[in-house]
Backbone bond lengths (Angstrom), bond angles and torsions (degrees), N, CA, C in turn:
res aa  C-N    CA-C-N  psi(-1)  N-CA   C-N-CA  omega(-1)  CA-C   N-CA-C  phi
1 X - - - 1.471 - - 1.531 109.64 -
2 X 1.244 125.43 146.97 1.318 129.28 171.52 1.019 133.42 -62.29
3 X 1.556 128.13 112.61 1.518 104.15 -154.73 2.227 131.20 -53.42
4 X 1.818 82.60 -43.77 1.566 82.73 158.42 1.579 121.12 -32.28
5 X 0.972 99.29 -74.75 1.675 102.06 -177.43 1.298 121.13 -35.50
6 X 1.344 92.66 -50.92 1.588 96.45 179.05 1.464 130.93 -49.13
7 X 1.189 102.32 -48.69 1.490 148.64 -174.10 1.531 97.45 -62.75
8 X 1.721 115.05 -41.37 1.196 94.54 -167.27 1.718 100.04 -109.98
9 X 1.351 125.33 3.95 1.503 128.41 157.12 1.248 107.89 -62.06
10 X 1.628 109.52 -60.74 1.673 95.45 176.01 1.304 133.49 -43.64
11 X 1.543 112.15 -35.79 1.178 117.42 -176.72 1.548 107.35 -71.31
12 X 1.661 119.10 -35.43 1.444 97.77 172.77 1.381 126.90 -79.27
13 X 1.491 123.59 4.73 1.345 140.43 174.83 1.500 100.25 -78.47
14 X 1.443 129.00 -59.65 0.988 132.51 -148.75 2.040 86.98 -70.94
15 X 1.325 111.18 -54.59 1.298 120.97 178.81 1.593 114.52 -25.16
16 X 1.536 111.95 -63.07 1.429 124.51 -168.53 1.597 120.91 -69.29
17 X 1.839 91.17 -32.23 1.378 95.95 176.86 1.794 114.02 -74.94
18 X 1.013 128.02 -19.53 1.166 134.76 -168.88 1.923 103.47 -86.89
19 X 1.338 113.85 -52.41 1.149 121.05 156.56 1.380 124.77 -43.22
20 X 1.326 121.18 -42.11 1.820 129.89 178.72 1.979 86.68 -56.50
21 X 1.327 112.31 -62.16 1.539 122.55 -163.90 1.527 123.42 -37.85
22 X 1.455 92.15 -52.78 1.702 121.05 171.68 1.510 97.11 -52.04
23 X 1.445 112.94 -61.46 1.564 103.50 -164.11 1.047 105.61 -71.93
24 X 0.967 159.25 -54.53 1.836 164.39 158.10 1.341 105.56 -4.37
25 X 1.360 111.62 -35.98 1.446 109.71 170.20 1.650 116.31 -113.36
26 X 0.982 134.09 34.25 1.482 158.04 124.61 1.565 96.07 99.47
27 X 1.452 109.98 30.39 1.781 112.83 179.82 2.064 98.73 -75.21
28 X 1.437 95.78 138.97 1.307 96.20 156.74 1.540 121.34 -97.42
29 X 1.170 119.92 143.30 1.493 109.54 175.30 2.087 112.63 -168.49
30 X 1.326 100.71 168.79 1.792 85.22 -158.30 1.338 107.45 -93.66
31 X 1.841 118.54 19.52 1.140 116.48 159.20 1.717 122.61 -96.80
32 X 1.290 103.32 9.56 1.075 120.48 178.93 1.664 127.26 -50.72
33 X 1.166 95.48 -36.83 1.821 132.72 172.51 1.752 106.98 -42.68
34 X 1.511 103.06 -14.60 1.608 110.36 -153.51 1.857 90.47 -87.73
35 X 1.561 103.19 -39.70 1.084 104.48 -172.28 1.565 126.27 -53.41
36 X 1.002 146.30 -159.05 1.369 171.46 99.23 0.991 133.83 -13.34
37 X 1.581 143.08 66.60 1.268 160.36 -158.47 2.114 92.08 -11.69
38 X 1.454 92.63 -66.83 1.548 88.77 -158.05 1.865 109.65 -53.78
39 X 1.513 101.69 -21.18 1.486 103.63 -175.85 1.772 99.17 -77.55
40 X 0.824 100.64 -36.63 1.927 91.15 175.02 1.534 118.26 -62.06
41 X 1.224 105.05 -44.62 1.778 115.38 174.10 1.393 119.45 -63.65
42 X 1.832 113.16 -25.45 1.458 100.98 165.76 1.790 114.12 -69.84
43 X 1.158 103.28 -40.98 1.532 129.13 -164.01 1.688 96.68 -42.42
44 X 1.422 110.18 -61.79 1.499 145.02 -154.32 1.831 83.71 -74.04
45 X 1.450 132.39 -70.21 0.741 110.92 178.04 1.513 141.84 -48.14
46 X 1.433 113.28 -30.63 1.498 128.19 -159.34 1.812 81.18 -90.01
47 X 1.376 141.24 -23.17 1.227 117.78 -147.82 2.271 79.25 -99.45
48 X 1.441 101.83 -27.79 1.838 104.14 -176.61 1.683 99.89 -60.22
49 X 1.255 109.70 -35.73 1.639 89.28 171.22 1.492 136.12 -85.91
50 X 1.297 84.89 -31.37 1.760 79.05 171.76 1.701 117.68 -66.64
51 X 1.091 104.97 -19.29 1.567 126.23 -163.94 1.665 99.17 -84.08
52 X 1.587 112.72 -13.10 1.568 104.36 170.79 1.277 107.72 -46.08
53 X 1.676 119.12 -50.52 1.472 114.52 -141.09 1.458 88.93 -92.34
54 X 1.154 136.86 20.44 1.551 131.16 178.95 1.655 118.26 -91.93
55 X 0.811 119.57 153.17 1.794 112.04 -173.95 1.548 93.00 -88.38
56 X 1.416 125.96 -27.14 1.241 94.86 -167.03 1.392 118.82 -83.27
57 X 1.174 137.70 166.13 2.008 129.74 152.24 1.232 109.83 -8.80
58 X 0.905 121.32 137.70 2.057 144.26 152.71 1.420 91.74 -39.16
59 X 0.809 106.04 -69.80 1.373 101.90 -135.46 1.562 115.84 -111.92
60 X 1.541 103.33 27.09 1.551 126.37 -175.75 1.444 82.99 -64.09
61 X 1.633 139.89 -78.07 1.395 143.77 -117.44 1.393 91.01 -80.00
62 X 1.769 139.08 10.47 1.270 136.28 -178.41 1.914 89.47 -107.82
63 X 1.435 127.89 -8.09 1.556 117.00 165.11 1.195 110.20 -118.13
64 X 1.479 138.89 49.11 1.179 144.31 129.02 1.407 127.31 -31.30
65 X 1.282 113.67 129.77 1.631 104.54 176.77 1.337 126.85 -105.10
66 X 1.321 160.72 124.38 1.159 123.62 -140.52 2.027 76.36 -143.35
67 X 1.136 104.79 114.53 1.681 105.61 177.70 1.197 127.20 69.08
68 X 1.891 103.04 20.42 1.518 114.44 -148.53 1.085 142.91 61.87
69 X 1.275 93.89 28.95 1.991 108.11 -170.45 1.502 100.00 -139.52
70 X 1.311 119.47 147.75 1.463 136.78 -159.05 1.643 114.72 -138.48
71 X 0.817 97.99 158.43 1.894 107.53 -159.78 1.613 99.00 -66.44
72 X 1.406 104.71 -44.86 1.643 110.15 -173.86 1.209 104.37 -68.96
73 X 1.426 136.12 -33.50 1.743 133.88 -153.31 1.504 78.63 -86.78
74 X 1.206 111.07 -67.18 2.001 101.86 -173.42 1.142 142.86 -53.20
75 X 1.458 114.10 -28.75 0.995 143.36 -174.32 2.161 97.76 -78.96
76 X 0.952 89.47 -6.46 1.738 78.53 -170.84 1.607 83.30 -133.49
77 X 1.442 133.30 -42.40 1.840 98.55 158.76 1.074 134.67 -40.88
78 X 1.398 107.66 -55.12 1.613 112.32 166.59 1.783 119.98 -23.86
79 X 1.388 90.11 -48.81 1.746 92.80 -178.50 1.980 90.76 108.46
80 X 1.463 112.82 18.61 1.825 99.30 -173.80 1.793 88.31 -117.88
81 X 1.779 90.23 75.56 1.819 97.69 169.85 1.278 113.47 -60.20
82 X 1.611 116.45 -35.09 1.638 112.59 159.14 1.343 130.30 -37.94
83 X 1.323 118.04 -34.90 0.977 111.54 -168.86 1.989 111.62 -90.61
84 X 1.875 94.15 -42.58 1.819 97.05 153.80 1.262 133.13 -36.33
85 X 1.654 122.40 -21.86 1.171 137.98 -175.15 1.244 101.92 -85.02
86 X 1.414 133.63 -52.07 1.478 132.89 -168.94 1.336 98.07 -87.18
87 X 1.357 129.37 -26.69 1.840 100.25 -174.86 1.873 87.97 -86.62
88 X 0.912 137.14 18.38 1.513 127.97 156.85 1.277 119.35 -105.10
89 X 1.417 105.53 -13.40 1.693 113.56 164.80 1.301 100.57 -45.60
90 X 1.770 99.92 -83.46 1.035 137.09 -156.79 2.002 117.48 -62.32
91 X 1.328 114.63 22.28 1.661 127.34 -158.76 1.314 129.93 62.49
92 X 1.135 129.98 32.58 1.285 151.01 -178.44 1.654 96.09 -69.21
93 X 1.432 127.64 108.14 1.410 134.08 163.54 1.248 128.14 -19.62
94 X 1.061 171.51 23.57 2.164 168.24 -141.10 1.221 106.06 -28.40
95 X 1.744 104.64 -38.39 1.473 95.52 -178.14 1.769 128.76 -95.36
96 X 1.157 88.31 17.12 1.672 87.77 -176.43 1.354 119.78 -78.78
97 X 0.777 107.29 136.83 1.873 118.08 -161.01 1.544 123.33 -87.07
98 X 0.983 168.46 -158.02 0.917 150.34 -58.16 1.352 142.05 59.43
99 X 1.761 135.73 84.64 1.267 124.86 -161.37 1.475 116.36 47.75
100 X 1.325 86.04 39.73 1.907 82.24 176.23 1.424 124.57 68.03
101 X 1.207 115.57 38.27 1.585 114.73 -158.91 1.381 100.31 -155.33
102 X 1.321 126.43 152.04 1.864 114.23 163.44 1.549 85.54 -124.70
103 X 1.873 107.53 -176.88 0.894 101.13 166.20 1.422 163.80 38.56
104 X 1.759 69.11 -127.86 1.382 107.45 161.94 1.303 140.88 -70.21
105 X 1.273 125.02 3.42 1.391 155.77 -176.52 1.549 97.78 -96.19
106 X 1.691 120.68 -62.34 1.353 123.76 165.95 1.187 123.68 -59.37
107 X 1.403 127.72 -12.30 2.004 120.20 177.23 1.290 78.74 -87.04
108 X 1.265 147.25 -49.56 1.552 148.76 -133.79 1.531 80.84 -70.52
109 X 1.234 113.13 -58.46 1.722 105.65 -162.01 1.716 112.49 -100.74
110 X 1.248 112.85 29.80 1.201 114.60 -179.17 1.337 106.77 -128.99
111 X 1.725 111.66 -14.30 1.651 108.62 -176.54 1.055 94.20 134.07
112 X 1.953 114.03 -72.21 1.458 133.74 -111.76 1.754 108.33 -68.20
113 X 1.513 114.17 111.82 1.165 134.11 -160.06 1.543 96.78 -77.99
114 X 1.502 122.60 -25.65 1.594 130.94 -131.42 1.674 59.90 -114.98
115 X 1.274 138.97 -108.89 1.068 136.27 -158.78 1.639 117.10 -9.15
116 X 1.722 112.24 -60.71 1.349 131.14 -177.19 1.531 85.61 -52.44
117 X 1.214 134.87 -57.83 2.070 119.87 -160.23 1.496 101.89 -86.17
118 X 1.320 137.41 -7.56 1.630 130.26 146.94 1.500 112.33 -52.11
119 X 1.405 119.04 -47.74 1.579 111.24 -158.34 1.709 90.72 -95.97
120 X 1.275 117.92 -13.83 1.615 116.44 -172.87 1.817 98.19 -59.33
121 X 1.849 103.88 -47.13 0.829 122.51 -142.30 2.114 106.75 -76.76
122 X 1.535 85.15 -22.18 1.356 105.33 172.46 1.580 123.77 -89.19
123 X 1.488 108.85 21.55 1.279 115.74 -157.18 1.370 122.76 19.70
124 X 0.894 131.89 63.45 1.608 163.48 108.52 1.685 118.78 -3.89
125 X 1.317 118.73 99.01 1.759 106.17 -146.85 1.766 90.21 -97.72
126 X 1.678 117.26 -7.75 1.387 108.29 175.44 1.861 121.30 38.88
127 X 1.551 84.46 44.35 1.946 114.03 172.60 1.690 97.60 -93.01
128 X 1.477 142.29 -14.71 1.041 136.13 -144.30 1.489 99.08 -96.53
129 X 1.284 103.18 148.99 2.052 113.40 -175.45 1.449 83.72 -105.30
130 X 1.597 81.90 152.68 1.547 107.30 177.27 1.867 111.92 -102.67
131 X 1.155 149.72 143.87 1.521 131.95 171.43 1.176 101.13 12.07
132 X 1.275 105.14 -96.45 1.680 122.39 -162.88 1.754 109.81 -40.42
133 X 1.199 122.94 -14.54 1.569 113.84 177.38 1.453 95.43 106.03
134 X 1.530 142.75 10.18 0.902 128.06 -172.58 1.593 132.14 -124.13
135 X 0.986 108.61 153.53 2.030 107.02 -167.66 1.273 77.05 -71.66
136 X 2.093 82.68 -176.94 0.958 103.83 -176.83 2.133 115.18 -96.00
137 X 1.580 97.29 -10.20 1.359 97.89 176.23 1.688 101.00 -80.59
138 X 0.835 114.46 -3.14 1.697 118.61 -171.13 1.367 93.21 -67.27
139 X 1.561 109.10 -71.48 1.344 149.37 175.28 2.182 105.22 -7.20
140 X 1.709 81.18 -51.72 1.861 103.21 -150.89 1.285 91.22 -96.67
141 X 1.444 138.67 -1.92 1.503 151.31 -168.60 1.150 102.77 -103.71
142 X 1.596 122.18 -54.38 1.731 134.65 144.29 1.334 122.61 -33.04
143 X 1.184 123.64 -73.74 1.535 125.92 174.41 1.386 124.58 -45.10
144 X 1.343 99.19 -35.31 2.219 110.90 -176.90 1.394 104.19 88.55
145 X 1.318 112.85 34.08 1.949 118.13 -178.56 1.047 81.30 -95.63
146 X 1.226 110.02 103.08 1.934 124.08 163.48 1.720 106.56 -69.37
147 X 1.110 99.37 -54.72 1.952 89.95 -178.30 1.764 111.77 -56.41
148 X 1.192 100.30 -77.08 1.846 111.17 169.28 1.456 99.42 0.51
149 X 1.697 114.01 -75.62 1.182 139.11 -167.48 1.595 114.66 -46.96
150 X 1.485 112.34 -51.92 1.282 131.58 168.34 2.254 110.50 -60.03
151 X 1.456 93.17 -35.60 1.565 90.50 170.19 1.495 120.39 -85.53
152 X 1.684 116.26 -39.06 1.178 93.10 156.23 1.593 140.87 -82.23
153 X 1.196 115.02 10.54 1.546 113.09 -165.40 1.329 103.56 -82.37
154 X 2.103 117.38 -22.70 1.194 101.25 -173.65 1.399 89.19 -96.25
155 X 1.978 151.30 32.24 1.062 106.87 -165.40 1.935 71.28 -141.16
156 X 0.882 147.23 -4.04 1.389 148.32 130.25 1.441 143.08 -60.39
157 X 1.348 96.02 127.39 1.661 101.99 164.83 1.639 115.06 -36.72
158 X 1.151 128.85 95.67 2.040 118.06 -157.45 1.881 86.34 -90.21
159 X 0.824 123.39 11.39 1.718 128.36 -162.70 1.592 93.51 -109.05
160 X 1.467 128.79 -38.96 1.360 119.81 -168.10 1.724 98.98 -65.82
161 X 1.569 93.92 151.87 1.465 119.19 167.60 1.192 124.98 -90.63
162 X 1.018 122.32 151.29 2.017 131.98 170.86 1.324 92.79 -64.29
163 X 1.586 105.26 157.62 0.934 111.99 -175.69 1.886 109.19 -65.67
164 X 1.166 124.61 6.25 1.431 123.53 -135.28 1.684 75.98 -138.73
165 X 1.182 128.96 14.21 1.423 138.40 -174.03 1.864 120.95 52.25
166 X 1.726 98.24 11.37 1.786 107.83 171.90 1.836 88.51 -54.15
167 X 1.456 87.68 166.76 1.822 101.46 174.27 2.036 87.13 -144.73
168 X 1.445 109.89 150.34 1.415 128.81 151.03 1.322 95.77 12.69
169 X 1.880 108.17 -72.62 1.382 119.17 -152.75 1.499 131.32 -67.57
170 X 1.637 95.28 -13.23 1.846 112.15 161.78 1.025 89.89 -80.45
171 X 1.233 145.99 -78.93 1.601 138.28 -143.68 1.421 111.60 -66.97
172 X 1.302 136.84 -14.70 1.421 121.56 152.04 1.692 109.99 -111.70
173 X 1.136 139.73 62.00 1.185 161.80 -177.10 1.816 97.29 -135.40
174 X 1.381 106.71 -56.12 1.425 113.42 -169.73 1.534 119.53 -88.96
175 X 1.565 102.99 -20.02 1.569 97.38 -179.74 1.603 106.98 -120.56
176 X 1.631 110.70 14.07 1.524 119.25 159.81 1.580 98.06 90.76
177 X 1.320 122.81 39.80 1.885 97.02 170.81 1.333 104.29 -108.00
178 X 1.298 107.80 117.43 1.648 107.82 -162.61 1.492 113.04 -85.66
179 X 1.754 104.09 -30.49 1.645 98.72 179.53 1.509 103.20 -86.39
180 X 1.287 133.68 -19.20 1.651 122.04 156.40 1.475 114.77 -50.89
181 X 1.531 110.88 -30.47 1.790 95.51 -164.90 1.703 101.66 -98.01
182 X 1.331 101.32 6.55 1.386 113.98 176.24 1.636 106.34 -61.61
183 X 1.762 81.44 -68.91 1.613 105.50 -165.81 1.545 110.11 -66.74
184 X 1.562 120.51 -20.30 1.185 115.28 167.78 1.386 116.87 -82.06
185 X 1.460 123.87 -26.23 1.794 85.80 159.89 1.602 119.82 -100.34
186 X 1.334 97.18 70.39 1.827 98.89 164.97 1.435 111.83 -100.48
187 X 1.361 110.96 160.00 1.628 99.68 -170.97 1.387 114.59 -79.07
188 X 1.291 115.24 -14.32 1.569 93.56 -178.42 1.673 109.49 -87.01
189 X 1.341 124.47 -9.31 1.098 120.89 155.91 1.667 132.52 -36.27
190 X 1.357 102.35 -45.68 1.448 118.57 176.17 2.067 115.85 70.68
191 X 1.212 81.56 17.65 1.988 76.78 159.79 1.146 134.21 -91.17
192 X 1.202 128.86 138.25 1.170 134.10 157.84 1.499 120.14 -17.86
193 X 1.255 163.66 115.09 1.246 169.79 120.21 1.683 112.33 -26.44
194 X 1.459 120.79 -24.83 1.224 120.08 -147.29 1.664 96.10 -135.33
195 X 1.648 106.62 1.68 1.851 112.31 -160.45 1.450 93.47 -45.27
196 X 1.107 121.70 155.20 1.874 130.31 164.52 1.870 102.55 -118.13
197 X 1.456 92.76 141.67 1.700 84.78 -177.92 1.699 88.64 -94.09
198 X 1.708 79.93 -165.99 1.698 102.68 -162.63 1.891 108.77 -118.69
199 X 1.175 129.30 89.07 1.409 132.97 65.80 1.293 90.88 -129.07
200 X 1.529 134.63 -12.35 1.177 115.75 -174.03 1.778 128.75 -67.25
201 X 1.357 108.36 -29.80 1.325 116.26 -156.33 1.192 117.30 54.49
202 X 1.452 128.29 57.14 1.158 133.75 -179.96 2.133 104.97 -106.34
203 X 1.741 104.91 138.05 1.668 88.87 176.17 0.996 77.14 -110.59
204 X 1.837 97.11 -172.88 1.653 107.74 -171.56 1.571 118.19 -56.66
205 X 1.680 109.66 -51.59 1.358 107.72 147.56 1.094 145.87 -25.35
206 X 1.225 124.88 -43.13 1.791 128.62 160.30 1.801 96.92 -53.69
207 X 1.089 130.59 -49.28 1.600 138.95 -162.82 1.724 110.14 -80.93
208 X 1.105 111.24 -31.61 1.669 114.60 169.27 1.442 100.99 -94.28
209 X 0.940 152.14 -24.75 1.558 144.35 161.61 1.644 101.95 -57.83
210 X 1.303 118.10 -64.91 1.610 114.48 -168.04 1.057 125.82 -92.70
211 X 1.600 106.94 6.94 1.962 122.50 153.01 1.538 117.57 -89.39
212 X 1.459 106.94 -4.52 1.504 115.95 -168.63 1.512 106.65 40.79
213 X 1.487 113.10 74.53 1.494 136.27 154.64 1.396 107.24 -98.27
214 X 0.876 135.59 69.72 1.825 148.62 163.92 1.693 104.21 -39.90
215 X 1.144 118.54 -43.79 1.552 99.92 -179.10 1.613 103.43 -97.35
216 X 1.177 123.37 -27.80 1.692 112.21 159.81 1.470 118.93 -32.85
217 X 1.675 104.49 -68.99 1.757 121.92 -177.61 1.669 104.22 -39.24
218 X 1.924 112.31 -36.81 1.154 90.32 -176.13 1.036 127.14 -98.62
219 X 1.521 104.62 4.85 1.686 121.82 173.70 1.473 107.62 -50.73
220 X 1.515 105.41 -72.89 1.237 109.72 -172.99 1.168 125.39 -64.30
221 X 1.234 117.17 -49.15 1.733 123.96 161.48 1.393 116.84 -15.56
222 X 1.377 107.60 -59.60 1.439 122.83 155.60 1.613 130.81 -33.74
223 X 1.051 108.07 -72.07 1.583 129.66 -178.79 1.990 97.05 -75.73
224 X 1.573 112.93 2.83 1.559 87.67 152.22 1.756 106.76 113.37
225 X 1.497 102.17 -18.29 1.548 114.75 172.08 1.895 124.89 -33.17
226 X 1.415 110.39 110.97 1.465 94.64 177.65 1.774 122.79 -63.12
227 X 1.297 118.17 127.77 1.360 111.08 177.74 1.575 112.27 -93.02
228 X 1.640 114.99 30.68 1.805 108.04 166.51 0.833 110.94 -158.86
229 X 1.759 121.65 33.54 1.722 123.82 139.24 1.641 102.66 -54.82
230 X 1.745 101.71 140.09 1.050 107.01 167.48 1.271 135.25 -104.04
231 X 1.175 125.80 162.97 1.576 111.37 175.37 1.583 146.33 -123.18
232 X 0.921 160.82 102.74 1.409 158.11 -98.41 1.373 105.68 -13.14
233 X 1.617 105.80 -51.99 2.026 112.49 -175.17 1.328 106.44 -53.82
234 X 1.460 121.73 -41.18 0.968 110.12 -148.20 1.141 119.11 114.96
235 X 1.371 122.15 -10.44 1.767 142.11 173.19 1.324 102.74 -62.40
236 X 1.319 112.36 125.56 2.058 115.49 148.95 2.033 82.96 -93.46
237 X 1.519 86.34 163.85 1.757 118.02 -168.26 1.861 79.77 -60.04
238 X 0.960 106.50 -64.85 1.907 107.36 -167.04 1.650 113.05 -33.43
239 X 1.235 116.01 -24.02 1.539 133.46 -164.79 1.880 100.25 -89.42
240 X 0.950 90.15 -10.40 1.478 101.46 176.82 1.522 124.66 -103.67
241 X 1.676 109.23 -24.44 1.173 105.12 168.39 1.733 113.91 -89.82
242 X 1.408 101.22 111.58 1.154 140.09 168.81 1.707 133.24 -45.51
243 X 1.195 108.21 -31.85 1.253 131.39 -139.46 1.956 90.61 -152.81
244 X 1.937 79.79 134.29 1.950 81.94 179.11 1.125 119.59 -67.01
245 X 1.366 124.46 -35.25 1.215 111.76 -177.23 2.091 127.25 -68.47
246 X 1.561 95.31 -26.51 1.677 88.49 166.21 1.901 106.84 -89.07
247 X 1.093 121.75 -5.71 1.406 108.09 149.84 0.856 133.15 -68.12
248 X 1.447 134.00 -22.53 1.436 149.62 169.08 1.557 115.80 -66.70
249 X 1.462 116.22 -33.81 1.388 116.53 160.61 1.234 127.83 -54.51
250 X 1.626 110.05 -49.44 1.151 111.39 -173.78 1.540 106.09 -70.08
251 X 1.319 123.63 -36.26 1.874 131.34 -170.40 1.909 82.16 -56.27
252 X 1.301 113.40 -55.49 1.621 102.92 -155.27 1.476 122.17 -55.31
253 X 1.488 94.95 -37.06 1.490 105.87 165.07 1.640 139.03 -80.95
254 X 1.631 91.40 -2.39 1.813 109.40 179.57 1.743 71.87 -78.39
255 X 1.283 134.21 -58.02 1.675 136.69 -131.92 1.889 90.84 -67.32
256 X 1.446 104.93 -64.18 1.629 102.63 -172.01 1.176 110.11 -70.10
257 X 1.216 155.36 -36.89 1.272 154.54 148.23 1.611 102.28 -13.02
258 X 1.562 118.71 -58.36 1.293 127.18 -147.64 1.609 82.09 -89.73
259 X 0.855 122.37 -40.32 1.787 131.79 178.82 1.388 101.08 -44.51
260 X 1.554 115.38 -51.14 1.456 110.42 -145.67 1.734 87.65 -80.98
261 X 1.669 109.94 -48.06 1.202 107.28 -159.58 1.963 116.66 -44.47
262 X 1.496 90.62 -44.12 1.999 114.17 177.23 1.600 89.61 -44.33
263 X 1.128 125.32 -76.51 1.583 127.98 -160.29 1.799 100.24 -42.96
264 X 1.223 102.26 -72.50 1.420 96.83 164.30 1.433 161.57 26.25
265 X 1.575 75.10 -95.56 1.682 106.91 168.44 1.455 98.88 -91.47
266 X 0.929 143.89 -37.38 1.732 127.35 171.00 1.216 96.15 -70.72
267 X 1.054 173.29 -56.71 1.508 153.54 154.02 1.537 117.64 -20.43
């Protein structure tokens, strides 16, 4: 065997066994993770009963922070989702943060699909802002995790706002997902088309004009988008297209607009 290897099995032997020890005597701690799923679940249990007669929560001593680090955030770096699963059995918090982040905010921007169907599985409503004011489908709309996105869209409110009043429909306006900004302005969705954020006054339109998203601009254009809300500058979205060809969108849609209205009124 290679000695590295060796060297570093022992070390995870020596690790687990020391961890089994700790729990045997009902210590919590964030090396605990080292152990053996079933040795954590006795631990967790024996500490839920004694913890009846306690005023505080059950299941507080599973969101401990120990250096600013938490059983759930480690326990799922590690890569021991088994073990993320049982401290959420067992009342382990979803939303406890870490660098400003829970979770679910981190599978959102890390990929992790297996994580996203643990907390799915825990009905997990993934309503929680990250620092920045933002979900976690925001998060996976940002990154370009097309699946993530597809798992949370059916397991989120797709209607909640950033804290900064963005909706879905900025965040794929700005990072180009055209069949998301499709499906977000359908009506049973219930978003805003026209939301303005906060200090910018920017709508999604202001954000697909000055990302040069050409089939976004005509998404919305479509579905009814005003092109001369303004925004802090003083910009309507049109003031932004730069370039003839996204001026030409907007002219095509001043033309049928003006088309539809003529039919209209002669009716």
């Amino acid at each position: 065997m290679h000695p590295t290897l060796s060297a570093a099995r022992a070390d995870a032997i020596q690790k687990r066994t020391q961890a089994i020890t700790r729990l045997r005597d009902q210590e919590i701690f964030l090396e605990m993770i080292d152990a053996p799923r079933e040795e954590i679940r006795r631990c967790i249990i024996k500490k839920l009963s004694s913890a009846a007669w306690d005023y505080h929560p059950k299941a507080e001593f599973l969101n401990q922070k120990f250096y600013n680090k938490t059983l759930l955030h480690t326990s799922w770096k590690a890569g021991k989702l088994d073990i993320t699963d049982l401290l959420l059995d067992y009342g382990a918090d979803p939303d406890i943060e870490e660098d400003g982040q829970t979770i679910a905010h981190r599978a959102a921007a890390e990929n992790n699909k297996v994580l996203i169907r643990i907390l799915r599985y825990h009905k997990y409503k993934f309503s929680s802002y990250n620092s920045l004011g933002e979900t976690p489908l925001m998060v996976a709309i940002a990154y370009g995790h097309e699946e993530v996105v597809s798992y949370l869209w059916i397991s989120s409110n797709v209607a909640q706002m950033a804290k900064n009043n963005s909706t879905v429909l900025h965040y794929a306006a700005k990072h180009g997902n055209n069949s998301l900004a499709r499906a977000a302005c359908g009506r049973k969705i219930h978003i805003n088309i026209n939301q303005t954020t906060r200090p910018g006054n920017y709508t999604a339109l202001h954000l697909a004009t000055m990302y040069r998203q050409d089939h976004i601009v005509n998404i919305l254009l479509e579905h009814g988008a005003y092109p001369d809300i303004t925004d802090v500058n003083r910009n309507t979205p049109r003031d932004h297209a730069f370039d003839e060809q996204r001026r030409n969108i907007f002219e095509d849609w001043d033309y049928i607009r003006g088309r539809k209205r003529k039919t209209s009124d002669s009716e």
